[in-house]
N, C-alpha and C positions, 0 to 999 in steps of 0.2 A: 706660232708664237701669238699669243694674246692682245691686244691692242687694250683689254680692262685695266684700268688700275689695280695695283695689289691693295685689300683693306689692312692695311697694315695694325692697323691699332686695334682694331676690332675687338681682341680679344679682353686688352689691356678695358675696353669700354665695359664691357660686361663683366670684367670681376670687379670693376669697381662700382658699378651699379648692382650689381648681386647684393653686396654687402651691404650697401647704402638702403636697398631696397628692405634687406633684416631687418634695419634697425630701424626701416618706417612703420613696419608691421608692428610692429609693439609702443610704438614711440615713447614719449614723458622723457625722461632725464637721462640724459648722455653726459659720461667725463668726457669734455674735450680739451683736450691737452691741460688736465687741473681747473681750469672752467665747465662750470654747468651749463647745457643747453637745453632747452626744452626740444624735443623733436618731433613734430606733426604725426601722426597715425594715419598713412595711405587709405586712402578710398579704396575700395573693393564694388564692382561692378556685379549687378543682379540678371544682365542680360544685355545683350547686342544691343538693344535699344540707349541702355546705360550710359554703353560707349558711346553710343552715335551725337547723343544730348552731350555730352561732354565735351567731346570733338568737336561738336560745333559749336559751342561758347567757346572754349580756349581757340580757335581759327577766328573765331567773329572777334576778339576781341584784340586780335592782331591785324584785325582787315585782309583776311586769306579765305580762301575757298576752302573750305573740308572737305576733305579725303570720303571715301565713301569706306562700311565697315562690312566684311564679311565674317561669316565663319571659315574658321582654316580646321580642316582634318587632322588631323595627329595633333600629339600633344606637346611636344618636342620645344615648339617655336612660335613666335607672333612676328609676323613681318610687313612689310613695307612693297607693294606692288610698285615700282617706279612707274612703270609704264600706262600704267590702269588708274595710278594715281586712288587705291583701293587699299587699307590695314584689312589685315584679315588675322584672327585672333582665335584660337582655339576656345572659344567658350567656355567647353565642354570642363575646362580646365582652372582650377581657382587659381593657378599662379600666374595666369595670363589677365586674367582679370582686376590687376591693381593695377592703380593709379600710377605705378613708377612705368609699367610696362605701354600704359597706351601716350603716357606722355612722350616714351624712345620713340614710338612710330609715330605722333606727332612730329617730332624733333626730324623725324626724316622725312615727311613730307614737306614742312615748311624747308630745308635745306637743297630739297630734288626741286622746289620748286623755284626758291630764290637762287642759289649756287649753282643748279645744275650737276647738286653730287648725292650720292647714296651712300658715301663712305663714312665711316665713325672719325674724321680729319675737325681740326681747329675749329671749322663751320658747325661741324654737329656737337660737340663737347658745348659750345656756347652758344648756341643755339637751346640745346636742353637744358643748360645753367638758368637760361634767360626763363623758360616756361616753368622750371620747378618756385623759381623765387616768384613770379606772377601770382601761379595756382597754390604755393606749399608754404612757401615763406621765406626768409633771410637765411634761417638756422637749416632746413633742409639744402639751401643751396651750398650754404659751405659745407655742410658736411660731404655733398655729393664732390664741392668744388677738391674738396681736400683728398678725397676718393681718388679721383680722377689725377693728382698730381702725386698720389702715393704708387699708383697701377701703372705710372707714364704714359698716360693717355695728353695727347695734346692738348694744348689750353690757349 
């Protein structure tokens, strides 16, 4: 028997960022609920280097240490080394390379760092709330926030 936590919501986190992440790709005018929103157009990353300049203004600007950034082999995923305290991001890959995806592994290492957790729980949903409305704006954060309570992801 396992002594890990189950991530329970994990899934529930990623479709609603999947989604949320569409409709940064293209941004300009979103109906939201009969309301117009303007919605930011996600950065796209030119290189590892990109990331790392980024990662370290969004962490300095929280007063945290930044993560160190690798390249990750395969194309599948971008993830969060707990241990190494290291993102590693498939490059290679243009849908690893926006702005919604390095903000998640942001979001998990400021959470592994403060909370002591890696899991997609209360801690990391607002935790990434908190970085998108910093870096994106008001209108990006509720949309993700509205995401996130449409998927049952904790809040």
């Amino acid at each position: 028997m396992s002594s890990r936590p189950t991530d329970q919501h994990r899934q529930a986190v990623y479709r609603a960022e999947d989604q949320w992440s569409a409709i940064l790709d293209r941004g300009g005018h979103v109906d939201f609920f009969g309301s117009q929103l303007i919605a930011p157009v996600q950065m796209r990353f030119g290189s590892l280097d990109d990331v790392s300049s980024y990662v370290g203004h969004v962490c300095r600007n929280r007063n945290a240490a930044p993560p160190s950034i690798r390249h990750r082999k395969g194309g599948t995923r971008a993830h969060y080394e707990t241990a190494e305290g290291v993102i590693a991001i498939p490059s290679d890959h243009m849908w690893a390379m926006r702005e919604s995806v390095v903000l998640h592994e942001i979001a998990h290492h400021l959470c592994v760092t403060g909370h002591s957790s890696a899991l997609h729980d209360r801690h990391f949903t607002t935790t990434m709330l908190t970085l998108v409305r910093e870096q994106m704006g008001h209108e990006a954060e509720l949309l993700l926030r509205t995401g996130y309570q449409a998927a049952g992801a904790p809040l």
